[in-house]
N, C-alpha and C positions, 0 to 999 in steps of 0.2 A: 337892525338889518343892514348887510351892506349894500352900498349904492352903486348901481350898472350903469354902464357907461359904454356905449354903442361906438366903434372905432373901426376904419377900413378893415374890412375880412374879404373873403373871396366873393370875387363879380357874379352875380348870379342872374336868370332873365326870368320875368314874368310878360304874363298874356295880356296886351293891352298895351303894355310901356313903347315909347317911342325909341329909350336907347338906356344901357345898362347905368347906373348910380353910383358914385364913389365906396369901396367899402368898408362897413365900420368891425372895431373891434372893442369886447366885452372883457374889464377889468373888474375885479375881485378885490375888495380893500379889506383890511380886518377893522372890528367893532376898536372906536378909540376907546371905550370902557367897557370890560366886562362883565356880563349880568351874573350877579349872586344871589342867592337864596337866603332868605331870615334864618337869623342864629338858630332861633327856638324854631327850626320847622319842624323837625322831627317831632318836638315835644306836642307840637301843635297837630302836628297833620295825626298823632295816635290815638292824643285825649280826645281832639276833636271830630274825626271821622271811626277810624280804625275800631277803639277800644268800648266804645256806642257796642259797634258792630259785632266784635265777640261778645258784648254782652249780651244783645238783641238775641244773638243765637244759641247760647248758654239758655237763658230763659225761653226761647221758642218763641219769640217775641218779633213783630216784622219789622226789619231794615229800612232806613230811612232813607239811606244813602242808593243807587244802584250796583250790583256787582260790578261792573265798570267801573265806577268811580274807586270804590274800592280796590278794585285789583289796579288799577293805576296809580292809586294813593301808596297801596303796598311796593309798586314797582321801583316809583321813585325812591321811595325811600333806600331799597333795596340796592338801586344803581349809586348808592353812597356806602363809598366802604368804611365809612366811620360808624357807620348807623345801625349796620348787621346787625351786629351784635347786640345791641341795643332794643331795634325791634324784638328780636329773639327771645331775646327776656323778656318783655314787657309783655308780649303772646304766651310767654310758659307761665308769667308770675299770674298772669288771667286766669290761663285753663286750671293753674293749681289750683285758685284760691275758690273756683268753683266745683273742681274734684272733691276736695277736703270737704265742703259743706254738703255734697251727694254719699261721698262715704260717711260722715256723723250722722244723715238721717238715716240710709241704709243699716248702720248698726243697730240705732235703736229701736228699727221697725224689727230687724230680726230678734231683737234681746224681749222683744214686748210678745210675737208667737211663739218665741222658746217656753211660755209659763203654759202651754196647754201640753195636757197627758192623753195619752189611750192611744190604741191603734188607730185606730180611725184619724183621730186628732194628728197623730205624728203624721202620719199621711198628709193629711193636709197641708200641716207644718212645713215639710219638704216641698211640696207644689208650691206653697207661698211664698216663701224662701227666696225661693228660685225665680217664681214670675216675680220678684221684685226686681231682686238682681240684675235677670234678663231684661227688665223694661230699660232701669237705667243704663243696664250696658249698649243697647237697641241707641239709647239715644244719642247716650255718649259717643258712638261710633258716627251716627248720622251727624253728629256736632263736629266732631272732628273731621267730617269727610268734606262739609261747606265750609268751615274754617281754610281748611286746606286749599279749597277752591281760590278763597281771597288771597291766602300768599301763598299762591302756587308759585310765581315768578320768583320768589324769595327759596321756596323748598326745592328747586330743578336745580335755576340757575347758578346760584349760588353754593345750597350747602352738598348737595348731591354730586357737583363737580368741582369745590375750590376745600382743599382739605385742611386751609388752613385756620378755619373757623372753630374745626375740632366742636360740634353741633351734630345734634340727632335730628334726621328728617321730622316734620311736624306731626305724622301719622304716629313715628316712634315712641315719639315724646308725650303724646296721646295716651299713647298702651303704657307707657313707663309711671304717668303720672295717676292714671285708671288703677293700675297693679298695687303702688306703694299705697295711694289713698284710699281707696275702695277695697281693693281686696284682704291684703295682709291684715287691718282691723277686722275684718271679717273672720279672719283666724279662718277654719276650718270648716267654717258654715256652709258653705256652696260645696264641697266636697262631700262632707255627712247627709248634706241632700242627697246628691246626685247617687251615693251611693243605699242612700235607703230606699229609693224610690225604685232602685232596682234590684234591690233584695225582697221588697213588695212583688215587685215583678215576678224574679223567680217560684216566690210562692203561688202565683197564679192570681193576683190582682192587676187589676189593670191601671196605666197608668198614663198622665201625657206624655207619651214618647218626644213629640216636638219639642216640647220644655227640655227635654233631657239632654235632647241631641243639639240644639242653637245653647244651653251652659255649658256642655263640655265643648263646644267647639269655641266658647268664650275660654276656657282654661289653657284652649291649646293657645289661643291666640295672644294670652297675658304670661307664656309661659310656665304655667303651672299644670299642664299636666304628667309629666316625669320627670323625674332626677335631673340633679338634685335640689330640685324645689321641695322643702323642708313640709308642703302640704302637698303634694304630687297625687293627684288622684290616684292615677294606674296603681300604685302603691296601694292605695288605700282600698282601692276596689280587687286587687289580687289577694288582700289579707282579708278583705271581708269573703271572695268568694272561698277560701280554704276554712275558713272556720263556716260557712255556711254548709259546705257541703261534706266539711267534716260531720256536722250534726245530721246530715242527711243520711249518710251510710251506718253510723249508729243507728239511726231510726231503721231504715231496711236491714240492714242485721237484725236486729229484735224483732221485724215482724216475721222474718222467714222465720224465726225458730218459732214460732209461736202456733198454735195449728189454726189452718187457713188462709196462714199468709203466704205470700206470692212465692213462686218458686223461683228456678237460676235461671227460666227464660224471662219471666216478666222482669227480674233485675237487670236482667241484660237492656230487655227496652227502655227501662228507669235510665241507664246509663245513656245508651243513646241517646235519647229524647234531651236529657241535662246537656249531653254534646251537643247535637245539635241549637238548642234554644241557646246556649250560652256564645255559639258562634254567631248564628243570627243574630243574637245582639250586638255583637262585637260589629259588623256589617250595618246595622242600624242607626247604630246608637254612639259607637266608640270609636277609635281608631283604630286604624289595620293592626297596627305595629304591637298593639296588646292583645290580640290572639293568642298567639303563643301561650304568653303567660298565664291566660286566662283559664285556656281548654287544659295547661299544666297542673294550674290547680284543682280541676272535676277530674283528671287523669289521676293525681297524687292522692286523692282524697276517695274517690268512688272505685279504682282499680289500684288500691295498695295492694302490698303483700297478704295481710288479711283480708282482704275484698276478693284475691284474685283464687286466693285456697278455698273459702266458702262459695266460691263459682266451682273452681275444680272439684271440690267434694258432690257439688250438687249435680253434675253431671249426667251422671249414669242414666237415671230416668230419661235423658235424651236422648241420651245413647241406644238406651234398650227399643224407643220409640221410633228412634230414626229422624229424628225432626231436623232436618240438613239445615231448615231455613234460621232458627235459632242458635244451634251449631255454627255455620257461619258466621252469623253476627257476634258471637262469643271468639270466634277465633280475630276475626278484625281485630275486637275492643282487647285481647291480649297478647294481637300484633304490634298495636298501636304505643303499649308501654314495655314493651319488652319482655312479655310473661309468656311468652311463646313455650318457654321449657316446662312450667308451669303446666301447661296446657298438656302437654307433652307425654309428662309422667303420667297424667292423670288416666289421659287416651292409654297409654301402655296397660296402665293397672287394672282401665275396666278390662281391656279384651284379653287379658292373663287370668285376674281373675275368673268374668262369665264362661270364658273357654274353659277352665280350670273344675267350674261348676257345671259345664256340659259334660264334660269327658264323666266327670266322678257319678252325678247325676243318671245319666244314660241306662236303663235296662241293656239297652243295645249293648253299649260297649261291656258291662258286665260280664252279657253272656257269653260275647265273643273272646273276651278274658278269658272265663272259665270252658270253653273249649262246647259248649254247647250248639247240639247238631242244630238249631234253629239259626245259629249265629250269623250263616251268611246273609241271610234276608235284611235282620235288623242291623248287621255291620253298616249292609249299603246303607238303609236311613241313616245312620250316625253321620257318615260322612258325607252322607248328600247333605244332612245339615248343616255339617262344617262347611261344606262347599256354599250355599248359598248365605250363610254370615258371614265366609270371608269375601263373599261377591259384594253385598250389601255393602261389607265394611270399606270395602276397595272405591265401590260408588263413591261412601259419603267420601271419604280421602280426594277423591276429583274433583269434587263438588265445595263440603263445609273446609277443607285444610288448607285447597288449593295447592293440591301435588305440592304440598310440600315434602322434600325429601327424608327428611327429619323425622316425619310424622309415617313414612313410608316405612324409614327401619324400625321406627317402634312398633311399627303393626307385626313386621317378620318377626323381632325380638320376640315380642308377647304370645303369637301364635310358636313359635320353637320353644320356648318356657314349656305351657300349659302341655303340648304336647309329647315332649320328652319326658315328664314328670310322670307319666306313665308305660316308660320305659318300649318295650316291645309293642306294645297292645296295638297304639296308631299305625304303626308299621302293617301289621298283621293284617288290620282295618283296612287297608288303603290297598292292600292287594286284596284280597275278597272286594272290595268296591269295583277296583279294575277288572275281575273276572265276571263281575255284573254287566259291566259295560260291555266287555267283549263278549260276552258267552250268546248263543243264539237263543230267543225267545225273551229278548227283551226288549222295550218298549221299543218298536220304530223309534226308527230315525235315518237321517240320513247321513252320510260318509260324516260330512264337515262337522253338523251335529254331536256326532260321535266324537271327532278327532278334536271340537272345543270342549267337549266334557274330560278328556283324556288331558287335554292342557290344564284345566284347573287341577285336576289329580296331582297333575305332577306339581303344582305350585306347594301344595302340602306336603308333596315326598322330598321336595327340597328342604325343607324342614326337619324333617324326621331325622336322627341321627342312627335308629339302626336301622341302619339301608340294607344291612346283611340278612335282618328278619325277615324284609319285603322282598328281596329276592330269592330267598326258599319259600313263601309261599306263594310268589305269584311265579315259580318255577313247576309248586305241585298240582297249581289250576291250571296252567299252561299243558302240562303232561296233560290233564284229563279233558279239555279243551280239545288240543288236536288227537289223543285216541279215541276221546269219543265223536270228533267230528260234530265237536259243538261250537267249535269259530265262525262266529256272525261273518267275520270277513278277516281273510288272509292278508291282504292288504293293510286295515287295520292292524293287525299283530304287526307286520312286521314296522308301520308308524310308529307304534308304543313302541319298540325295541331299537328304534335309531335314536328317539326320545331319550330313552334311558341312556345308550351309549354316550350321547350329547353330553349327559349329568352326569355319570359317574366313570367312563371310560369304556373303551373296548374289554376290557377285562370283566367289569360286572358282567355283560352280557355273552360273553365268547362262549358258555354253555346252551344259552336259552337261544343262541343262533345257529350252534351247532344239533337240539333239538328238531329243527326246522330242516336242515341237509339230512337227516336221518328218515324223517318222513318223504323228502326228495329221492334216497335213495332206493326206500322201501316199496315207493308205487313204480321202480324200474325192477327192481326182482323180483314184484309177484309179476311183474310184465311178462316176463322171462319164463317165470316159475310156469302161468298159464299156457308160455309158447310151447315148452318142454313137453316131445309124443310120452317119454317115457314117464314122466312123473301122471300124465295121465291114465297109461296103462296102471302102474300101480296102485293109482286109486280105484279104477276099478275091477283091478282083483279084489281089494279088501272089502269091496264092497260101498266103497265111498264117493261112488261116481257124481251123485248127486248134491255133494257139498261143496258148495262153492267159498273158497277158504281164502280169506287175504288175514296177512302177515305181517306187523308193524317190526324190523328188526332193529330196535336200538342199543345205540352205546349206554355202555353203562357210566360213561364218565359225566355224561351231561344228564342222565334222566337223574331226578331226583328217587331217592332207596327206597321200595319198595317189599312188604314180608313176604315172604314166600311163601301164597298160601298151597297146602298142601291137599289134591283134588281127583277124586276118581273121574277120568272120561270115558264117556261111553264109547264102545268099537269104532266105530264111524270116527269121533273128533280124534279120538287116540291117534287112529291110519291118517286122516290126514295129516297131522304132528310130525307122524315119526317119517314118513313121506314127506314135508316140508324139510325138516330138518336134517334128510340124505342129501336132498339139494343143494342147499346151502352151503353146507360143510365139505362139499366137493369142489364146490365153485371157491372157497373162504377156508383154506387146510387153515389149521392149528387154531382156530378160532371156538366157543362154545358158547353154545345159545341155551336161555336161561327161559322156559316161559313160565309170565306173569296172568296167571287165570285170573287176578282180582281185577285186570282191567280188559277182557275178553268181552265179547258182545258177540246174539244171536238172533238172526232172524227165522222164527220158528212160524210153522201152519200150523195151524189147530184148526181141529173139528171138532166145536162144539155140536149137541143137538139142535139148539137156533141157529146155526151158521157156522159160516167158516171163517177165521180171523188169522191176520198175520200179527204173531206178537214178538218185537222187537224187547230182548232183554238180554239181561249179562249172564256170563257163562256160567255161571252159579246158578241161576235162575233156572238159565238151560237144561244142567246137569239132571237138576228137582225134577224138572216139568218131566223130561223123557225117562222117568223111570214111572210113571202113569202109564207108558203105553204098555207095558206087562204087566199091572195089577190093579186095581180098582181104588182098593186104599189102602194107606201104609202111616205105619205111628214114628213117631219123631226118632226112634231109635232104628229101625229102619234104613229112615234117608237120612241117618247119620251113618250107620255100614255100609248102604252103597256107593254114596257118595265120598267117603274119606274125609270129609268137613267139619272142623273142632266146630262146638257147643254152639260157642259164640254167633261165628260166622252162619252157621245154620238156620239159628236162632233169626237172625237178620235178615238172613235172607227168605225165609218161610212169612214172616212180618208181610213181606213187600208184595208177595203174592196171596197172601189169605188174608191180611187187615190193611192193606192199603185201599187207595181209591178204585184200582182196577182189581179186583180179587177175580181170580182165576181158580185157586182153590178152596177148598171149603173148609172148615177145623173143627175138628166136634173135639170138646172136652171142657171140663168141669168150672174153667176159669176164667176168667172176662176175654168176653171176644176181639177184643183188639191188644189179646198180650198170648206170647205163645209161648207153652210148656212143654218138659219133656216127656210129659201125659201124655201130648195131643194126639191123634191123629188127623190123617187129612187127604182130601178126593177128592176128584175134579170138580168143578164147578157147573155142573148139566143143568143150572138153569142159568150161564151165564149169557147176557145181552146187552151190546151197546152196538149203537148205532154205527161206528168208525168198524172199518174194516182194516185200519191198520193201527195198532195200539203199541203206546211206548209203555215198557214198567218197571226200566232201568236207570230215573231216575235219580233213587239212591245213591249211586256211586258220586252222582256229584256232588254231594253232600260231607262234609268233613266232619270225621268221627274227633269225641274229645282224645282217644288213643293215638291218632293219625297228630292232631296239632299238637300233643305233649312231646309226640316223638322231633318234629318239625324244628320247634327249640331245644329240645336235649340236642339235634344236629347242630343249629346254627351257635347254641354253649361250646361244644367240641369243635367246633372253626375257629369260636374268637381266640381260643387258647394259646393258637398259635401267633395271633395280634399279640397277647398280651403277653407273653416270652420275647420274643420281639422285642417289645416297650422296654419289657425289662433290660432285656441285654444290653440295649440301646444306651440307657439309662447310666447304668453301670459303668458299661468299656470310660463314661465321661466322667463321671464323679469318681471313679474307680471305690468309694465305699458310702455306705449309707443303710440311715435305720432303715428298720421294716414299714410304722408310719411314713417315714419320710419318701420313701422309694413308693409305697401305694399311692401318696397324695400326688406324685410326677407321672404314675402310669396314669392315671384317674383324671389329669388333666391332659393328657396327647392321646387317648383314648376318649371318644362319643359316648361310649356303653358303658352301664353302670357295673360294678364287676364285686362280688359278693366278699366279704374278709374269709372267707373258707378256701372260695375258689383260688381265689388268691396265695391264701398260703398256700394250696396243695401246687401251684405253678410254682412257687419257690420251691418248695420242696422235690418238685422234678428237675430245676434246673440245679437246684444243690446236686443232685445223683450222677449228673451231666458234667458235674466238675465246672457247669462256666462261673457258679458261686461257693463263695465262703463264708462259714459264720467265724466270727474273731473269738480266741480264743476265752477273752475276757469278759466279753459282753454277746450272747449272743442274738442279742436282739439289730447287733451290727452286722452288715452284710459286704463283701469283700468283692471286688470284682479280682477274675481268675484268666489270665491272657491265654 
C-alpha cells in the first residue's frame, strides 16, 4: 500500500479550537515492487476450486466452495486476457467429457427398449424413449443454467462483448455439445417417438401430451426440428401424417360403398373433426409454423380430387333433403382446397337434372302439353312447384353457398336447361299460372302478396326462351279475364304488364296495353250510347226496352283471333245489335264491327216452380235457355235449328247446363247421364233448387279447349317465320353463301326456339321464290345470297 502523508491544505475551523492549525497536504507514492500472481494460478485456482465445482454439478452433487468464491475465482481468472481462453476450454473439455458419457448411457438404454414388440409395448417404447431423453435433457439444461451462473462474469463480459475471442456463449456451447453428443448417436429415436405417440393419438389413444410437448420443444431448442436438419421432425411428422391419412380416406371410401356405411355428410364431419384435432395439436403440442403443412397434408389426402368427386357424387340426397347445415360444411371443406368448381358442377347437375325429372314426371305438365281442358288447374301446381324449389333452392344459395356468385349462375343455367328442353310447354305453364294468380276467386290475398307471387313468376319467365308462347297465351286469358270481368284487380294487371315491359320492351306489351285503352274506350260509348234519346226510342219500338245492353268494342289488332261462331239471336238481342251497331258506325264512318257471341254474357230471371233465380251465363247458354219460354221440351236437333249452332258447340254447351254442377235443364235419353247426344232431348228443370238466388254457369268459357291451345301455337309457328327469314337473310347478305346444314346450325344458334328441318326448309324455299336466295348451279345443297 502506499504511504499518506498529511501536508498544509486549506485552513479549516472546528468547535472548541482556540485558533485555526497549519495545513497539511496528502501525497501518493507508487508501490517500489509490483505485486504479481503465481505462474500456475490459473492452473491452480481450476483444478483446485473451479473444475471440483463443475464436476459437483455434473453429478448433482453439493458444492464445497460458495457461489462467491466461485464466481470470484471465475472473475479473476477472466480479468486475465491470457487465461480466456484457456478457462474456455477447460469448462467445454469438462461439459464434453460428461455429455459423451450421458449420451453412451442414453443410447444403450434406448437400444435395450427397442427389443419389445406389440402395440401396446411400442407405446410404451415411445413414452420411455422419451422420459428418458427429457430427464437427461431436464438436467442437462438445469446444469448448464448453474454452470453458467459461475462464469457469468466470464460469458457477459467478455465473450458476449469482445469479439475477438471468436467463442460460443456457455448456454450455446451447452446446446451444441447436448446436440453432437446426445442427440445425433440417438439417430432418429426421439423423432420416431415423438411421432408415434402421436399417430397413437390420432387413432384415439391417449397419450402423455406433457412428454410430447417439453421433447419437441427440446428439438426446437437443439435445432432439430426443421430443415435442414437431416432428422427434422416437422419433416417427419408431415410424411407420417400424409400416409396416415392417406390410409384413412381408403378406409372411408370402402366403408361408404359398402351398405350401411356413413354417407357424404358424416364424411364431411370425419373431415372436419381430422381438421380440427390435427390443429389443436398443432396448438398443443407443436409449433405454430407447421400448421400449415400439417392441415396440407389432411387437405391433400382427405379432400383429393377423388375425395372431392365421391363427395360431389354423393350429394343429391342432400340436396333433396335440404340439410343446409351439412351443405355448408361441405362447401367450406371444398372452399378451403380449391374444389369450389367441383362443388359447382355438381349443384348445376342435380337441379338440371331433378328439374329435368319434374317437368317429364308431372301429370300436370303432360296434360297441359296435351292441350287437356283440366290443364289449367294442375299447370298451376306444376309451377307452384317450380316456384317453391326454386325458392327453397335460392334459401339454401344464401345460407349453405354463401351468395356465392358462381353458384348463383349455375342455379339460372340449370333451371334454363331443364326448362327449355321442353320447348313451348313452361312458357304456356307460366301463363295459365299467371291467369290463376290474377283471375278472381282465388285464394285471398293481399296486393303485396299477390305482386310477390307475380315476382317469382317472372324469375322463371326470365328463363323461358319462348317469350312469344307466353305472350299469346297470357294475351288469350287477359282477353277473357277483362271481358268476363274476372280481374281480381286492375291495378295488379296493369303491375304485371310494366313487369313485363321492364323484361322484354315496350314492344312485347304495346298489344296487351292497348287491350286495356279499348276497354277505357268502351265504358265511354256505352256512356254515350245510354245518354242517346234516340237509340232509346229505338229499342223500344223493337220491343227491347228492357235489356240492358253493354258493348265491349275492340281492336282487332291487339285482341288475340277469335272463330267466328256462327249464332241465331233471339228478336230482343238481334234489335239491340242492330241498334248498337247504327250507333257506332255513325259516330265511327268507314269502320265495321264484327261480333264475337263466343265471349258474350247474360243475366237471365228464371221462374222456376221453387223460386225465382237470376242466372248469370254466356250467350250461348242464353240463346238455349230462351227457346223454353215457347215450348216445354225440345230434342238436340231442335236447339240445333233454332239456334244456328254447329254440333260441337251445342254439344258443349247443353253439357254446362244439364250435366254440370248447376243443371238447370233436364236430359232424358238412352245414354249416360253426364254425356250428351244427338238423341237427347231436354226440359226445364221444375224441380230445380239451390239456396243462392244468383247463380254463375258460365264458367266454362274460361276453360281452354285443346282446339283453342293447338290453334294458340299454329299462331305463335306463323309469327316466328318471320324471326327466322329474318335470321336467314341476315345470315346470308354476311357469308353471302352457305350449305343448307351449315346456314340452319347459324339460324339455330341467334334463334331461342327450336325450329323443325321441315319448317325450315319450307322458309328456304319461300325465300328462294322471293329471289332473296339462290341454289348454285353445281351443288344444290349450296345456298347463294341474292343482293
Amino acid at each position: 500500500m502506499m504511504p499518506l502523508q498529511q501536508q498544509n491544505g486549506s485552513a479549516g475551523t472546528a468547535r472548541g479550537s482556540a485558533a485555526a492549525g497549519p495545513a497539511k497536504k496528502l501525497v501518493i507514492k507508487p508501490l517500489k515492487v509490483k505485486p504479481q500472481l503465481p505462474d500456475n494460478f490459473e492452473q491452480n485456482t481450476w483444478h483446485s476450486l473451479l473444475c471440483p465445482a463443475v464436476r459437483a454439478v455434473h453429478s448433482s452433487q453439493p458444492v464445497s466452495s460458495s457461489l462467491e468464491q466461485l464466481y470470484k475465482a471465475a472473475e479473476h481468472l477472466a480479468d486475465r486476457p491470457t487465461a480466456v481462453a484457456a478457462l474456455y476450454g477447460w469448462l467445454e473439455q469438462e461439459c464434453r467429457q460428461h455429455v459423451v458419457g450421458v449420451g453412451t448411457r442414453l443410447l444403450s438404454e434406448c437400444q435395450r427398449l427397442a427389443t419389445t414388440s406389440g402395440i401396446v409395448e411400442q407405446q410404451q417404447q415411445h413414452t420411455a424413449a422419451l422420459r428418458l431423453i427429457d430427464a437427461e435433457w431436464q438436467a442437462h439444461c438445469r446444469q448448464m443454467l448453474l454452470i453458467r451462473s459461475i462464469f457469468l462474469y466470464l460469458d457477459r463480459t467478455l465473450l458476449m462483448h469482445n469479439s475477438q475471442h471468436q467463442l460460443r456463449p456457455i448456454w450455446e456451447m451447452g446446446i451444441e455439445l447436448f446436440r453432437q453428443h446426445v442427440l445425433v448417436p440417438l439417430g432418429r429415436r426421439p423423432v420416431d417417438a415423438i411421432v408415434g405417440l402421436i399417430t397413437f393419438e390420432r387413432d384415439g389413444q391417449t397419450i402423455e401430451r406433457l412428454l410430447v410437448k417439453e421433447s419437441v420443444r427440446m428439438l426446437v431448442a437443439l435445432h432439430d426440428y426443421q430443415p435442414p436438419s437431416p432428422h427434422a421432425l416437422e419433416t417427419a411428422l408431415v410424411d407420417s401424417a400424409d400416409s396416415y391419412y392417406e390410409r384413412d380416406a381408403a378406409r372411408c371410401l370402402v366403408q361408404q360403398q359398402q351398405p350401411g356405411g356413413f354417407d357424404v355428410a358424416d364424411y364431411v364431419r370425419h373431415v372436419e373433426r381430422r381438421l380440427s384435432d390435427e390443429s389443436e395439436r398443432v396448438t398443443a403440442l407443436l409449433e405454430a409454423q407447421s400448421r400449415k403443412a400439417l392441415l396440407g397434408a389432411v387437405e391433400r389426402r382427405l379432400l383429393g380430387p377423388s375425395q372431392l368427386d365421391a363427395i360431389a357424387a354423393g350429394l343429391p340426397p342432400l340436396l333433396d333433403q335440404v340439410r343446409r347445415d351439412e351443405l355448408g360444411r361441405a362447401y367450406v371443406l371444398f372452399a378451403r382446397v380449391g374444389g369450389l368448381d367441383v362443388l359447382r358442377r355438381a349443384w348445376h347437375e342435380f337441379v338440371k337434372s331433378s328439374g329435368r325429372r319434374l317437368m317429364l314426371s308431372s301429370e300436370s305438365a303432360a296434360a297441359a302439353a296435351s292441350g287437356a281442358a283440366s290443364g289449367a288447374g294442375s299447370s298451376s301446381t306444376l309451377v307452384a312447384t317450380l316456384l317453391d324449389w326454386k325458392a327453397s333452392l335460392t334459401a339454401l344459395l344464401e345460407t349453405s353457398w354463401q351468395r356465392n356468385p358462381q353458384f348463383r349462375q349455375a342455379l339460372k343455367e340449370a333451371f334454363e336447361a331443364f326448362l327449355n328442353e321442353r320447348q313451348s310447354v313452361p312458357a304456356e305453364l307460366l301463363a295459365k299460372h299467371a291467369d290463376e294468380l290474377l283471375r278472381t276467386g282465388h285464394a285471398r290475398r293481399t296486393e303485396d302478396d299477390a305482386e310477390a307471387a307475380l315476382d317469382q313468376l317472372l324469375e322463371l319467365f326470365r328463363l323461358v326462351h319462348a317469350k312469344d308462347v307466353f305472350e299469346a297465351f297470357y294475351k288469350k286469358q287477359l282477353a277473357k279475364r277483362l271481358l268476363l270481368n274476372k280481374c281480381a284487380s286492375h291495378d295488379l294487371e296493369r303491375t304485371m304488364l310494366q313487369k313485363l315491359r321492364l323484361e322484354c320492351g315496350a314492344g312485347y306489351t304495346g298489344k296487351l296495353e292497348g287491350m286495356f285503352k279499348d276497354m277505357e274506350v268502351s265504358r265511354d260509348t256505352m256512356a254515350a250510347f245510354r245518354d242517346s234519346r234516340h237509340c232509346a226510342d229505338q229499342l223500344a219500338d223493337e220491343g227491347a226496352a228492357g235489356v240492358e245492353l253493354n258493348v265491349q268494342v275492340l281492336t282487332q289488332g291487339f285482341w288475340p283471333p277469335w272463330a267466328q261462331l256462327e249464332l241465331t239471336l233471339p228478336p230482343q238481342l238481334a234489335a239491340c245489335q242492330r241498334v248498337f251497331q247504327q250507333f257506332y258506325l255513325l259516330k265511327h264512318k268507314g269502320r265495321r264491327l264484327m261480333f264475337q257471341h263466343s265471349h258474350g254474357t247474360c243475366v237471365l230471371r228464371a221462374h222456376f216452380p221453387l223460386g225465382k233465380k237470376e242466372l248469370s251465363v254466356s250467350l250461348c247458354q242464353t240463346v238455349l235457355l230462351l227457346q223454353f219460354n215457347t215450348a216445354e221440351r225440345l230434342s238436340f236437333s231442335d236447339l240445333r235449328t233454332a239456334t244456328g249452332m254447329d254440333v260441337a258447340e251445342l254439344r258443349r254447351t247443353l253439357h254446362s247446363l244439364a250435366c254440370g254442377k248447376i243443371r238447370v235443364l233436364v236430359k232424358f235419353g238412352p245414354n249416360n247421364v253426364n254425356s250428351v247426344d244427338e238423341s237427347d232431348e231436354f226440359e226445364m228443370n221444375k224441380e230445380f233448387k239451390q239456396k243462392l238466388t244468383r247463380l254463375k254457369i258460365n264458367a266454362a268459357q274460361l276453360k281452354e279447349t285443346p282446339e283453342e291451345a293447338a290453334k294458340t301455337h299454329a299462331s305463335v309457328q306463323e309469327d316466328r317465320q318471320y324471326q327466322i327469314d329474318a335470321a336467314i337473310v341476315r345470315i346470308m347478305k354476311t357469308r353471302k353463301s352457305l350449305h343448307h346444314q351449315q346456314l340452319m346450325s347459324e339460324v339455330l344458334g341467334q334463334l331461342k326456339f327450336e325450329i323443325k328441318a321441315a319448317f325450315f326448309k319450307k322458309r328456304i324455299e319461300s325465300l328462294l321464290e322471293r329471289e332473296y336466295l339462290e341454289r348454285a348451279e353445281d351443288d344444290e345443297t349450296l345456298l347463294r345470297y341474292l343482293a
